[in-house]
C-alpha positions as CSV (number, residue, x, y, z in Angstrom):
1,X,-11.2,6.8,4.6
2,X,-11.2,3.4,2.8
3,X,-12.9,0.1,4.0
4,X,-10.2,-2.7,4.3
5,X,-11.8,-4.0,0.7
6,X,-11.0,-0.9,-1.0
7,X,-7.3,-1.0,0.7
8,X,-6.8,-4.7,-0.3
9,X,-7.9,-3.8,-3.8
10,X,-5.5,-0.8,-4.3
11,X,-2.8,-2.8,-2.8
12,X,-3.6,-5.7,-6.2
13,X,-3.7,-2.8,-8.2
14,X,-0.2,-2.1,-6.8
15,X,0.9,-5.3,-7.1
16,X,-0.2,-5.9,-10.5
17,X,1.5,-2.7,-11.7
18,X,5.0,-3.8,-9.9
19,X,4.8,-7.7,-11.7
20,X,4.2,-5.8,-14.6
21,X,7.7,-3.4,-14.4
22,X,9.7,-5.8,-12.8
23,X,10.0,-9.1,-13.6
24,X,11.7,-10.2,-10.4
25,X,8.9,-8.7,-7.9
26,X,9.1,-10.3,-4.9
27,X,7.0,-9.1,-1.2
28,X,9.3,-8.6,1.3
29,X,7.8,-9.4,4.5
30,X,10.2,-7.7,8.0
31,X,8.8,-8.9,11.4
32,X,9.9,-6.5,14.3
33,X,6.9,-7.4,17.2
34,X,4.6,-4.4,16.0
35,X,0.9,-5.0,16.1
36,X,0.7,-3.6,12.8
37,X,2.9,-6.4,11.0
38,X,1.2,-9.0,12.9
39,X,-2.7,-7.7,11.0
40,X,-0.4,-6.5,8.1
41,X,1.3,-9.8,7.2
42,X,-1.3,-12.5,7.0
43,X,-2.7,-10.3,4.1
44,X,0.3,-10.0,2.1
45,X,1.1,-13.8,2.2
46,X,-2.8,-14.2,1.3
47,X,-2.0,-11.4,-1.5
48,X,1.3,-12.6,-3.0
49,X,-0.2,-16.3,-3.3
50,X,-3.4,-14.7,-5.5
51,X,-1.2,-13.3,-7.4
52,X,1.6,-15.3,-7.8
53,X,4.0,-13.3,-6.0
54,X,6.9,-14.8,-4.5
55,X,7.5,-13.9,-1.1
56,X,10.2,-13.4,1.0
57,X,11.5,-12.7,4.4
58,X,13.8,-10.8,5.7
59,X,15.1,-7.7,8.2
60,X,16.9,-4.4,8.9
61,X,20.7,-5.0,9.2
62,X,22.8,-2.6,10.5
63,X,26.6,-2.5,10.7
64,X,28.1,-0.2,13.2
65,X,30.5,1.3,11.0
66,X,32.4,1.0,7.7
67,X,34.7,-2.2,8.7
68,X,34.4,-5.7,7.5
């Protein structure tokens, strides 16, 4: 198991490889009412700010069948 500091650093590691492939990275942040998202999300704002991450919010759509 990892302590949250070793999580939070792998996830910069992450992050830092991702800005350096892409230059349009961007953390998606999805809010559905799950405890996990509501721990989970704080740190990613907090993370995307350090390192100059743009952030952005969004959710699931899902279209009931082929039609316009």
């Amino acid at each position: 198991y990892y302590t949250d500091e070793e999580l939070l650093e792998k996830a910069r590691e992450e992050v830092r490889w991702y800005k350096s492939v892409f230059p349009l990275f961007f953390i998606e942040l999805q809010y559905h009412g799950l405890p996990d998202e509501a721990y989970v999300m704080p740190i990613l704002v907090k993370l995307a700010r350090q390192e100059d991450v743009p952030l952005i919010a969004a959710n699931d759509a899902h279209m009931k069948d082929n039609s316009d």
